[in-house]
C-alpha positions as CSV (number, residue, x, y, z in Angstrom):
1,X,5.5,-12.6,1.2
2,X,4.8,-10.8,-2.2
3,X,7.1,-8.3,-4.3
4,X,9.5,-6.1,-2.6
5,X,8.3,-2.5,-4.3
6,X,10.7,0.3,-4.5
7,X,10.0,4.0,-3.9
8,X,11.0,7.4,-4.5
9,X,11.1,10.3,-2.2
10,X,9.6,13.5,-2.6
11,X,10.3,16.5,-0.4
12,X,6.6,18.1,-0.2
13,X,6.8,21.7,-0.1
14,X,5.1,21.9,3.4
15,X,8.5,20.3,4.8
16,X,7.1,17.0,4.8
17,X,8.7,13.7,2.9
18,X,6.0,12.2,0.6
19,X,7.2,8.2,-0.5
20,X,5.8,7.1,-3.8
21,X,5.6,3.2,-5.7
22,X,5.1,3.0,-9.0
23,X,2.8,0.3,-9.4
24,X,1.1,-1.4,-13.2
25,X,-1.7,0.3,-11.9
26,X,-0.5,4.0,-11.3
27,X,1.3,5.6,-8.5
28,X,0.6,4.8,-4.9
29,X,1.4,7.4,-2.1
30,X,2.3,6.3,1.8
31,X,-1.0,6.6,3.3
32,X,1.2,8.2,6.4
33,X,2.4,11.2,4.1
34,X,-0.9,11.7,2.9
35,X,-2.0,11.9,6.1
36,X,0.8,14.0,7.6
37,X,0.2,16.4,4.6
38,X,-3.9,16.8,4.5
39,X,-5.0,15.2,7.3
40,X,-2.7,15.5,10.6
41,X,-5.6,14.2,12.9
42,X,-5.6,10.7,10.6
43,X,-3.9,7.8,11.1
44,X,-2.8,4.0,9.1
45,X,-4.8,2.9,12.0
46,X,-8.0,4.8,11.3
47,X,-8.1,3.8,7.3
48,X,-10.3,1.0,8.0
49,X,-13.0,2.0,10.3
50,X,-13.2,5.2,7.9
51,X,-14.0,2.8,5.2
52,X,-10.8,4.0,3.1
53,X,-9.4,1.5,0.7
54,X,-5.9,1.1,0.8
55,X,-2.9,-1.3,-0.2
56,X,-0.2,-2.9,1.9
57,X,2.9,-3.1,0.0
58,X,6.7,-4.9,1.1
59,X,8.9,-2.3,1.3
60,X,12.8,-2.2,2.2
61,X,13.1,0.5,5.4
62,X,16.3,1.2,7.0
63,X,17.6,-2.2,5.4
64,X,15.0,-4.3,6.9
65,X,11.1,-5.1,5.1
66,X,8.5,-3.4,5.5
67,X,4.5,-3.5,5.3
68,X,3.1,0.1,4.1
69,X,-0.2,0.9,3.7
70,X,-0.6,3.0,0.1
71,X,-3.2,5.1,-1.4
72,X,-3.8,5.8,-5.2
73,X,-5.4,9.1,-6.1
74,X,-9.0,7.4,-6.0
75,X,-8.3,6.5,-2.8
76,X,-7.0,10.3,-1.5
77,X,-10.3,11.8,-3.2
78,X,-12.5,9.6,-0.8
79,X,-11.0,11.5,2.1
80,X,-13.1,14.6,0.9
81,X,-16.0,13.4,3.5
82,X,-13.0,14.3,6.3
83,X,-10.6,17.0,4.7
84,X,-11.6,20.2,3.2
85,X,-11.3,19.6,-1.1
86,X,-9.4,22.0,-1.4
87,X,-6.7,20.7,0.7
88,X,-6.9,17.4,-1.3
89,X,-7.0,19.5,-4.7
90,X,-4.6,21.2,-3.5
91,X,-2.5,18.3,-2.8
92,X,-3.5,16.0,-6.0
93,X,-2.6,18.6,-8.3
94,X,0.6,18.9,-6.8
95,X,1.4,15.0,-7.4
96,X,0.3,15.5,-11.0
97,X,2.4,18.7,-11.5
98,X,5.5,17.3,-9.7
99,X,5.7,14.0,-9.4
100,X,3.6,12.5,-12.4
101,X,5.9,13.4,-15.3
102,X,9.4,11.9,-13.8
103,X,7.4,8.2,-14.2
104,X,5.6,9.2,-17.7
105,X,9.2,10.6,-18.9
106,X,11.0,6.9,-17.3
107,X,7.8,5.2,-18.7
108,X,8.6,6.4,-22.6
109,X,12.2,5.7,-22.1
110,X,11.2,1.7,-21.6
C-alpha cells in the first residue's frame, strides 16, 4: 500500500461536496465530485474506456482506507471532448478562485 493522503472538503456552491489532496504535484480533485459537478452522466467506472488519466490515492473514509480515483486540472480539461467548456471553465476557475489560495497561503507559511 502507498501513502495514506489527507483531504479537505469543499462545499461547491451547486450543493455538492468537492474532496481535495494536496499532492507535490498540485491539487487533485475526487474524480466523483468532478463528475457529480460537470458531468452527472460520468462515472469512476467510465474514466478508463474514455481515455481519462487519473490517479488512485489511499484515503482514510469513515475510519477505514480507501482507494480514490483523483484528477488534476489537466486531467478535468480533457473532459472538454464530453462536457460543454464552459461548464469546465466554469468549474476550474472556481477551484483557482476558492480553493487555490488556502494551499498557496499554508504553502508560504512552511
Amino acid at each position: 500500500m502507498g501513502r495514506i493522503w489527507t483531504y479537505w472538503e469543499f462545499d461547491h456552491p451547486l450543493g455538492s461536496m468537492v474532496r481535495v489532496i494536496s499532492t507535490p504535484l498540485g491539487l487533485e480533485i475526487f474524480a466523483e465530485d468532478v463528475f457529480k459537478i460537470i458531468a452527472p452522466e460520468l462515472n469512476n467506472e467510465k474514466i478508463v474506456p474514455l481515455h481519462i488519466q487519473n490517479r488512485e490515492r489511499h484515503v482514510v473514509i469513515d475510519e477505514q482506507i480507501t482507494i480514490v480515483k483523483t484528477l488534476n486540472s489537466g486531467d478535468i480539461y480533457n473532459l472538454k471532448s464530453r462536457v460543454k467548456e464552459q461548464i469546465i471553465n466554469n468549474f476550474t476557475q472556481w477551484i483557482r478562485s476558492n480553493i487555490l489560495p488556502i494551499f498557496h497561503q499554508s504553502f508560504l507559511k512552511n
